[in-house]
DSSP file (Angstrom, degrees, kcal/mol; ACC not computed):
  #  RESIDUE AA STRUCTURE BP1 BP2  ACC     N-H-->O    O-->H-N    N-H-->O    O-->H-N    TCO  KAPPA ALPHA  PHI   PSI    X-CA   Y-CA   Z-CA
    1    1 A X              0   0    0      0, 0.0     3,-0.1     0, 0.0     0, 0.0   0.000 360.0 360.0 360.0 117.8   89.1  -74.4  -54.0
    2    2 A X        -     0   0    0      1,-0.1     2,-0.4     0, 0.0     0, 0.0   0.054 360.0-108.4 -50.6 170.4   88.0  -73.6  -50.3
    3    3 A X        -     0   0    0      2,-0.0     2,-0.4     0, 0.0    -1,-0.1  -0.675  31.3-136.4-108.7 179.5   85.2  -75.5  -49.3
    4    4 A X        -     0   0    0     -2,-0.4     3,-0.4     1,-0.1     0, 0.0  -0.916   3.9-151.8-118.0 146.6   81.8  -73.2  -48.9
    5    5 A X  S    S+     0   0    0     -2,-0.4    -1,-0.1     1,-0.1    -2,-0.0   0.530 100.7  57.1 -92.5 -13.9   79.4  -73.7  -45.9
    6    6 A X  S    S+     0   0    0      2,-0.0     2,-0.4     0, 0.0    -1,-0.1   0.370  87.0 100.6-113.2  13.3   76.5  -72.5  -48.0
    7    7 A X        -     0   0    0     -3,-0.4     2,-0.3     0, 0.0    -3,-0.1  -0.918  63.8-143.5-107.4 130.6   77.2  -75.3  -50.7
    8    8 A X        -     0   0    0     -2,-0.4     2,-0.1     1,-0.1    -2,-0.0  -0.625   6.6-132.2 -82.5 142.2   74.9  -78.5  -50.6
    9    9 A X     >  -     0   0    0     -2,-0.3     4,-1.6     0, 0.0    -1,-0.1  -0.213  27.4-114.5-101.0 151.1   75.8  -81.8  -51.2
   10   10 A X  T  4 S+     0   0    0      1,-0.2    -2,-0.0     2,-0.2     0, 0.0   0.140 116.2  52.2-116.4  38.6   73.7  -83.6  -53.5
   11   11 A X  T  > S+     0   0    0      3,-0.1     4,-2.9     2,-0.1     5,-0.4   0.378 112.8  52.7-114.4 -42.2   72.2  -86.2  -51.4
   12   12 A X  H  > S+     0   0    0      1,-0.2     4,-1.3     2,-0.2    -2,-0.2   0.924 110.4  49.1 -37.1 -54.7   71.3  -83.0  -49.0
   13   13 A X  H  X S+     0   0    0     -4,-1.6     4,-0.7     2,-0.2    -1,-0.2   0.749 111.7  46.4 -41.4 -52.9   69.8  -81.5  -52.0
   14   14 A X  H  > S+     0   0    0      2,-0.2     4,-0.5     1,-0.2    -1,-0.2   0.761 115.7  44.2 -74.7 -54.4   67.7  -84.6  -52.8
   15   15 A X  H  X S+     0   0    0     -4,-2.9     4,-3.1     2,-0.1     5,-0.5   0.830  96.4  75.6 -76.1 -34.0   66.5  -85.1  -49.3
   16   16 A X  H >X S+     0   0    0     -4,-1.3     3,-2.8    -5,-0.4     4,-1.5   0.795 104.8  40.1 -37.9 -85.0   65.6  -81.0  -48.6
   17   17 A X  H 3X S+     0   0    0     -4,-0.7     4,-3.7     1,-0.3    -1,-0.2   0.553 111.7  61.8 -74.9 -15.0   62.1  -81.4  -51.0
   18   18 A X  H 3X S+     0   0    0     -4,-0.5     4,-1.6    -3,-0.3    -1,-0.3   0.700 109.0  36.2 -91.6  -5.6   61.4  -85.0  -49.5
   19   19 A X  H <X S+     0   0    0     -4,-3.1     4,-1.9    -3,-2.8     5,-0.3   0.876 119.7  52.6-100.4 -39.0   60.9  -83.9  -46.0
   20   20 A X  H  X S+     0   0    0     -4,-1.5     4,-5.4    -5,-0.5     5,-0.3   0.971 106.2  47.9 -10.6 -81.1   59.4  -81.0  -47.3
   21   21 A X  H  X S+     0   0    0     -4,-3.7     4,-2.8     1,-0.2    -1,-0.2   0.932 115.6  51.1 -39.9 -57.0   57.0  -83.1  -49.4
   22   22 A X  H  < S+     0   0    0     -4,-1.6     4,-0.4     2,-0.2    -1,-0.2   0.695 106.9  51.4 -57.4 -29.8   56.5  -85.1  -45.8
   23   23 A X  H >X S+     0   0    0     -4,-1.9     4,-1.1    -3,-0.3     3,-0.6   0.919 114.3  41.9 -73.4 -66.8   55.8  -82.0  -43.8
   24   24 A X  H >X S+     0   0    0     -4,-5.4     4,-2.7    -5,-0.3     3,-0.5   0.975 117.2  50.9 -64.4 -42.9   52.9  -80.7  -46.3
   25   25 A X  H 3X S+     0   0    0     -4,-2.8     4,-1.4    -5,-0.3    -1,-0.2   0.890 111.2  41.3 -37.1 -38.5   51.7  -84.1  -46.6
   26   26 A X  H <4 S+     0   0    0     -3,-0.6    -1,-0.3    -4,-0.4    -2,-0.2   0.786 128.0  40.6 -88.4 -19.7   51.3  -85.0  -42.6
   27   27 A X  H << S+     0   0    0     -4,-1.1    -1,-0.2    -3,-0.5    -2,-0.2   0.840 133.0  16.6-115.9 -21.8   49.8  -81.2  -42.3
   28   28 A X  H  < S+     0   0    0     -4,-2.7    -2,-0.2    -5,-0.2    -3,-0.2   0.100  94.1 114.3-123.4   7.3   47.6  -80.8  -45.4
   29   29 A X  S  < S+     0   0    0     -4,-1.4     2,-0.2    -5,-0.4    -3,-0.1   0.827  77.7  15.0 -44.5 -36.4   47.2  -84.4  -46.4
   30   30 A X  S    S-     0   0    0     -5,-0.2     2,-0.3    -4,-0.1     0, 0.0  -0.710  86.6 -94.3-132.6 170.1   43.8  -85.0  -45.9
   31   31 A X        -     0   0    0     -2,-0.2     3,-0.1     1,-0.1    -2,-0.0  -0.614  48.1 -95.2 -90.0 172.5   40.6  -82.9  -45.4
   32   32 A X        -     0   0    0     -2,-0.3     2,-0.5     1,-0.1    -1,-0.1   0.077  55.5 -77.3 -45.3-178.6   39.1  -81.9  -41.7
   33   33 A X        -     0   0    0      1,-0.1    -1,-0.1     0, 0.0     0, 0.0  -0.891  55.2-101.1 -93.4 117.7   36.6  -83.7  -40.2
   34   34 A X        -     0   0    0     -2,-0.5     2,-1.1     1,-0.1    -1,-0.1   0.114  33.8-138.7 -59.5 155.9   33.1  -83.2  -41.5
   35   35 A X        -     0   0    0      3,-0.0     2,-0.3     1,-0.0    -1,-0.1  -0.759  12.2-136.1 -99.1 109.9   30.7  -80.9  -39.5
   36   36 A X     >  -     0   0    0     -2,-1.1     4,-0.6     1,-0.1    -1,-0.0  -0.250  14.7-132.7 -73.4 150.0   27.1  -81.6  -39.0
   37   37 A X  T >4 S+     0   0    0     -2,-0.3     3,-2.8     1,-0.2    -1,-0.1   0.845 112.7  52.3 -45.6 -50.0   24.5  -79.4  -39.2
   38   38 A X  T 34 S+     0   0    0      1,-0.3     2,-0.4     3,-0.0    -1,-0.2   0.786  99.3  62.1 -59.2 -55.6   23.2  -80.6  -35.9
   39   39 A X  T 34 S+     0   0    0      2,-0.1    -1,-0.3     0, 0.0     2,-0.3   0.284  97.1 100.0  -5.6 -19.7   26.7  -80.0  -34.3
   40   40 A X    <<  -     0   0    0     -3,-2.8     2,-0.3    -4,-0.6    -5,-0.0  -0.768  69.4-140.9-103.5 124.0   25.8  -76.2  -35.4
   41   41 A X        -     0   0    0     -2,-0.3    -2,-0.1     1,-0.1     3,-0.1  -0.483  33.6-125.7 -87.8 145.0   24.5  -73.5  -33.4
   42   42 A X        -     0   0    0     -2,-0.3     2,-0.4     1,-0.1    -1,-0.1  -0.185  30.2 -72.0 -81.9-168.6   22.1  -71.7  -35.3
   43   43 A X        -     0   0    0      1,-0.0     2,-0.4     2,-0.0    -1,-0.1  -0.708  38.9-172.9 -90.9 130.4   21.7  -67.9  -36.3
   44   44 A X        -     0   0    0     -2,-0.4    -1,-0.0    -3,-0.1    -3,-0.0  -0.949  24.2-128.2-133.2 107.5   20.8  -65.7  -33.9
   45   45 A X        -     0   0    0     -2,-0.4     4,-0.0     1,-0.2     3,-0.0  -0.048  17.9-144.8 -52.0 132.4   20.0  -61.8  -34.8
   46   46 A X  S    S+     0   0    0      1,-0.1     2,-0.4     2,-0.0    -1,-0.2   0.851  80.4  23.8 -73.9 -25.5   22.3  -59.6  -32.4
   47   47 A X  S    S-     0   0    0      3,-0.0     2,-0.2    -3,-0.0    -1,-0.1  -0.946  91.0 -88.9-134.1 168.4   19.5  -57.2  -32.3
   48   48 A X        -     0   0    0     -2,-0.4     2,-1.0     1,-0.1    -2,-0.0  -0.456  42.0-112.9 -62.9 139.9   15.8  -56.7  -32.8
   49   49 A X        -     0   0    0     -2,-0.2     2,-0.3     1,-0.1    -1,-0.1  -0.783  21.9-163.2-127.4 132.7   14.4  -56.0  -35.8
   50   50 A X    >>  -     0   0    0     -2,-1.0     3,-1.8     1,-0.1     4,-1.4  -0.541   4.6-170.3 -93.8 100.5   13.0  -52.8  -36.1
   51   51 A X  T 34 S+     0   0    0     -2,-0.3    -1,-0.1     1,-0.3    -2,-0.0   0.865  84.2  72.5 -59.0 -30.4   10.4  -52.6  -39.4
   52   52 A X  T >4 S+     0   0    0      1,-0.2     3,-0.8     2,-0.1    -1,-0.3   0.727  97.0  50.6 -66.4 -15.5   10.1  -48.6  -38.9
   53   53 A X  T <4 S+     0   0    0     -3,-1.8     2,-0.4     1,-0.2    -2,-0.2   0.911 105.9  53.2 -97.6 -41.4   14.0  -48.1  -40.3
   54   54 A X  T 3< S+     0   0    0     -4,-1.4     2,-0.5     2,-0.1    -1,-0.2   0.198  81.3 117.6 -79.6  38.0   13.7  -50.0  -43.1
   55   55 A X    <   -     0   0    0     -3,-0.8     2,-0.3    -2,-0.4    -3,-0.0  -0.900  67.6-116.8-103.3 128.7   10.9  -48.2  -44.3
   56   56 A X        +     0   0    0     -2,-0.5     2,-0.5     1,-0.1    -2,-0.1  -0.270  37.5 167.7 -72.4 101.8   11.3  -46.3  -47.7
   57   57 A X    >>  -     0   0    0     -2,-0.3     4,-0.9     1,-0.1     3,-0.6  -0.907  19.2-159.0-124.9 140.9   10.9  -42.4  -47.6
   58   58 A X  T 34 S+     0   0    0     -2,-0.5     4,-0.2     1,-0.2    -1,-0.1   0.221  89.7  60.2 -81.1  27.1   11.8  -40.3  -50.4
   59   59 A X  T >> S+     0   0    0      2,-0.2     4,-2.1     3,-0.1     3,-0.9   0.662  95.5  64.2-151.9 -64.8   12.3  -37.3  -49.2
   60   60 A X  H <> S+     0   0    0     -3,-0.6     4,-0.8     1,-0.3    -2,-0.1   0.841 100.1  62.4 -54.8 -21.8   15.4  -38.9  -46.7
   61   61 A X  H 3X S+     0   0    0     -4,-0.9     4,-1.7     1,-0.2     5,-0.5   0.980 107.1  40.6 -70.4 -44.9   17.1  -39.6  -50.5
   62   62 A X  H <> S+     0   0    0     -3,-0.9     4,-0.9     3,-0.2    -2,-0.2   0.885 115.1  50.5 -71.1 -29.7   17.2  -35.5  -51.1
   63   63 A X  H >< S+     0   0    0     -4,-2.1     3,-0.9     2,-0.1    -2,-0.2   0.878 121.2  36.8 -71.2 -82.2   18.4  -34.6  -47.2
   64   64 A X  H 3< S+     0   0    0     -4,-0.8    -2,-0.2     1,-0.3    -1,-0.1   0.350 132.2  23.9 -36.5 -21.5   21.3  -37.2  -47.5
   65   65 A X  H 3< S+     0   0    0     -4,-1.7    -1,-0.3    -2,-0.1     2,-0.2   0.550 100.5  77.8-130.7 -32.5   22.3  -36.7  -51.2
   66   66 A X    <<        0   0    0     -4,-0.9     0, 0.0    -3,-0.9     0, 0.0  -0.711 360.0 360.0-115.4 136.7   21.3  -33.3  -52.4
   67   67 A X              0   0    0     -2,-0.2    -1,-0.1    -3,-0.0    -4,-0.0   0.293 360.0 360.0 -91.7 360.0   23.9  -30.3  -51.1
């Protein structure tokens, strides 16, 4: 039997999932570092807000909706 380059050895085999296993560990091991709120910029509206658009007229429901 020729030998195959795409056949593993079973100490190869064995070792593949433990550096695996080491790789997710060292990169997902732990969680982040927590944030504090003070560390946080607060929210800041991108525009002014205008009370005349959100005001409810029924009439706008029949232009927009009605063909």
């Amino acid at each position: 039997m020729a030998h195959n380059e795409n056949e593993t050895t079973p100490q190869a085999t064995a070792a593949a999932p433990d550096v695996a296993a080491q790789a997710r560990r060292a990169r997902f091991g732990r969680l982040p570092e927590r944030v504090r709120p003070q560390d946080t910029s607060p929210g800041v509206r991108a525009t002014v807000h205008d009370p005349d658009r959100d005001v409810y007229n029924p009439d706008e429901w029949l232009v927009r909706n009605v063909v």
